[in-house]
C-alpha positions in Angstrom: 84.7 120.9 -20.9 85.4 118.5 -18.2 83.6 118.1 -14.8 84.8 115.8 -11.5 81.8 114.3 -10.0 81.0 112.4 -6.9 84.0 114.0 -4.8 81.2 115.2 -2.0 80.7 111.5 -0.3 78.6 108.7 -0.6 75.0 108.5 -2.4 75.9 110.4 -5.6 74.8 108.7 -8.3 77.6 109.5 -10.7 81.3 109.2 -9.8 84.5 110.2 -11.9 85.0 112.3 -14.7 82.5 113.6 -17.2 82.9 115.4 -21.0 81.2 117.6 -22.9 82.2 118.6 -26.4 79.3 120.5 -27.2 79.9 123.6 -24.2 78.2 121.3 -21.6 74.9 120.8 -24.1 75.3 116.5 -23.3 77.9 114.9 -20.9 79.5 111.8 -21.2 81.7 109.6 -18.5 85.0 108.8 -19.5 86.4 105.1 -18.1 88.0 105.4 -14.7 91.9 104.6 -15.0 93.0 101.4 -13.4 93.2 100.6 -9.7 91.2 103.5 -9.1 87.7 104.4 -6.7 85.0 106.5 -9.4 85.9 109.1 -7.0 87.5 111.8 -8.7 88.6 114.9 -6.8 89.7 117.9 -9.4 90.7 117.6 -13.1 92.7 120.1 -14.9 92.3 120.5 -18.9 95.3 121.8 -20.8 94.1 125.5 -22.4 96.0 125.2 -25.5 95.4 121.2 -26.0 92.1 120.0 -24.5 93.0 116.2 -25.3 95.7 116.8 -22.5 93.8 116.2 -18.9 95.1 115.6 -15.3 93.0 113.9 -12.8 93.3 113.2 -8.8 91.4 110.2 -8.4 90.6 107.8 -5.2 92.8 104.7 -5.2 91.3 101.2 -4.5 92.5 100.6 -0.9 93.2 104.7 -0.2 94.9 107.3 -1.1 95.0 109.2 -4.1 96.6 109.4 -7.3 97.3 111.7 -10.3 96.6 110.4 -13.9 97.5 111.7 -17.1 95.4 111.7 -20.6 96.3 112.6 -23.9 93.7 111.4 -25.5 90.7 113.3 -24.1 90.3 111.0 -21.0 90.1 107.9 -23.3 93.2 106.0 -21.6 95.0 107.4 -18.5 98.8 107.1 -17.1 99.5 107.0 -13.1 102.1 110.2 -12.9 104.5 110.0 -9.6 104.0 113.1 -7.8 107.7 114.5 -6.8 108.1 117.0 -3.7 
């Protein structure tokens, strides 16, 4: 299970993206990707591989970008968003 905290404004104590492995029993934060706010906004889990996650995170400076794990949130990849 995966959880995006923090994305209501300022004072939250925890920011970013959270785990559980044990049907949300104990939560663990995963490491914010690069050049990124804690602020996460949504994250999406992949039904049929839950090591596969996208994330909208806040940028450093503004904006927002969408990141890519495939390791359960361990390391994440900035994905371009085409329109």
């Amino acid at each position: 299970i995966y959880a995006a905290l923090g994305m209501q404004g300022e004072g939250i104590s925890k920011n970013g993206i959270a785990k559980s492995v044990d049907g949300g029993l104990n939560w663990n934060m995963l490491p914010l990707p690069a050049g990124t706010d804690p602020r996460a906004y949504s994250v999406y889990a992949d039904p049929g591989n839950a090591n596969r996650v996208l994330a909208v995170f806040e940028l450093d400076g503004g904006g927002q970008g969408l990141f890519l794990s495939t390791d359960g949130g361990s390391t994440w990849t900035r994905k371009q968003l085409v329109y």
